[in-house]
C-alpha positions as CSV (number, residue, x, y, z in Angstrom):
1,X,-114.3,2.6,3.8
2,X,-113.8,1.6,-0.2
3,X,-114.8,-1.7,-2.1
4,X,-112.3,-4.0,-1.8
5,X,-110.2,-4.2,-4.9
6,X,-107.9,-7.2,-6.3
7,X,-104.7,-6.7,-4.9
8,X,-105.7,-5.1,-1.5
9,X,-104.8,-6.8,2.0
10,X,-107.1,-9.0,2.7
11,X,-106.5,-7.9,6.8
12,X,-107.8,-4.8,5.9
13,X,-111.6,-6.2,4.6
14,X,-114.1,-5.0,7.3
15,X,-116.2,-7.6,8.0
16,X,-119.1,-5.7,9.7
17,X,-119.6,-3.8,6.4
18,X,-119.0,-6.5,4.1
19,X,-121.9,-8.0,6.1
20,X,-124.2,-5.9,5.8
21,X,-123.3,-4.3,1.6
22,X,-123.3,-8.1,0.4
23,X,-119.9,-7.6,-0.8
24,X,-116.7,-7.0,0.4
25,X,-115.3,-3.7,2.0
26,X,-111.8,-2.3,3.2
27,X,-110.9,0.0,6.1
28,X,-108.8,2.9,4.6
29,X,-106.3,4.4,7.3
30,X,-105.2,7.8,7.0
31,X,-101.8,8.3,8.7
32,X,-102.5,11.7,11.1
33,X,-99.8,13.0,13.1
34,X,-98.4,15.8,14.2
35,X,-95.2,16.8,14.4
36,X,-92.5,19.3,15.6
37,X,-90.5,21.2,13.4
38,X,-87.1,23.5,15.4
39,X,-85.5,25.5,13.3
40,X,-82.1,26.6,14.3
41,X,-80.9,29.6,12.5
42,X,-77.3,30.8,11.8
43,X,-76.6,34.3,11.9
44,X,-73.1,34.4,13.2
45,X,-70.6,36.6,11.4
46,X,-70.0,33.6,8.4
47,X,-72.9,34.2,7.0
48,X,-71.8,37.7,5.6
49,X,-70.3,35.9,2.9
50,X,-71.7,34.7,0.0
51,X,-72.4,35.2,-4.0
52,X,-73.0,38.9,-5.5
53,X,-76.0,37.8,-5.8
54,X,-77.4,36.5,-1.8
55,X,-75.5,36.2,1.3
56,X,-75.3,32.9,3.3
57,X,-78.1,34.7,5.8
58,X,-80.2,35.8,3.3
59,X,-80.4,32.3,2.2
60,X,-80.7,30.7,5.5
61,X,-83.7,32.9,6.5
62,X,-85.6,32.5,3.1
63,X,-84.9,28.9,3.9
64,X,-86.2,28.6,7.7
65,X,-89.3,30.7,5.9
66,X,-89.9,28.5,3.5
67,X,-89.4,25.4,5.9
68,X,-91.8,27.4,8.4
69,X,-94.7,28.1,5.9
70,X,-95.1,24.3,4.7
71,X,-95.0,23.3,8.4
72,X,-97.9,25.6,9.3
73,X,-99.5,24.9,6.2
74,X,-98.9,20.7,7.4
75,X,-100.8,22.3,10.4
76,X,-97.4,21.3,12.4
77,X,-95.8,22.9,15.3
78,X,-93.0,25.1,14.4
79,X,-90.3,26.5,16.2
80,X,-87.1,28.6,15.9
81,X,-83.5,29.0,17.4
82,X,-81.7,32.0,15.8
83,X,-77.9,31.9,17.3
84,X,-74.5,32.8,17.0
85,X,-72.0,31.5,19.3
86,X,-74.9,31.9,21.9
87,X,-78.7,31.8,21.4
88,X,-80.2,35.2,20.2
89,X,-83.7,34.3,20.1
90,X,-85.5,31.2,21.0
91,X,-89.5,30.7,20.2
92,X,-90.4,27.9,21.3
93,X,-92.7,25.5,18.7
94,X,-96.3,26.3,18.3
95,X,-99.0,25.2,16.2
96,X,-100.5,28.3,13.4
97,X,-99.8,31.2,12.0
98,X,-99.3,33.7,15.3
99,X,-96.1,31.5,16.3
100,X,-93.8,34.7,16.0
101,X,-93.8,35.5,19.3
102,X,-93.1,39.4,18.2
């Protein structure tokens, strides 16, 4: 709950509240969800090419880390598929930090 301010929805002004203050008060939602994040992995022989610098999987796994981390950190369930022309390793998506699987 806020103080209603010039501009805001006026469906939004909880009237319970209002009642009560003497003056006018807004419900403030906060979106909360939770979602599911699959990563899918290349690591088929293509990726052994790339720059001097980094190869195309050296990219793509700094990538799907990077990806990973802000999921966990969005408290989001994260999951992985690392394949090739078949699946080498499937973890399925779990919420927190322990999601490796080993």
């Amino acid at each position: 709950m806020r103080e209603y301010q010039p501009g805001d929805d006026v469906r939004d002004i909880d009237w319970n509240v209002t009642a009560r203050m003497g003056h006018p008060y807004v419900k403030v939602y906060r979106e909360e969800r939770e979602l599911t994040i699959l990563l899918l992995v290349d690591v088929s022989g293509s990726g052994q090419f790339g720059s001097g610098a980094q190869l195309k999987n050296e990219l793509s796994a700094e990538l799907a880390a990077v990806l990973a981390y802000a999921a966990v950190k969005n408290n989001d369930k994260v999951g992985l598929i690392i394949f090739s022309d078949s699946i080498e390793k499937f973890i399925p998506p779990k919420k927190g930090r322990n999601t490796c699987g080993g």
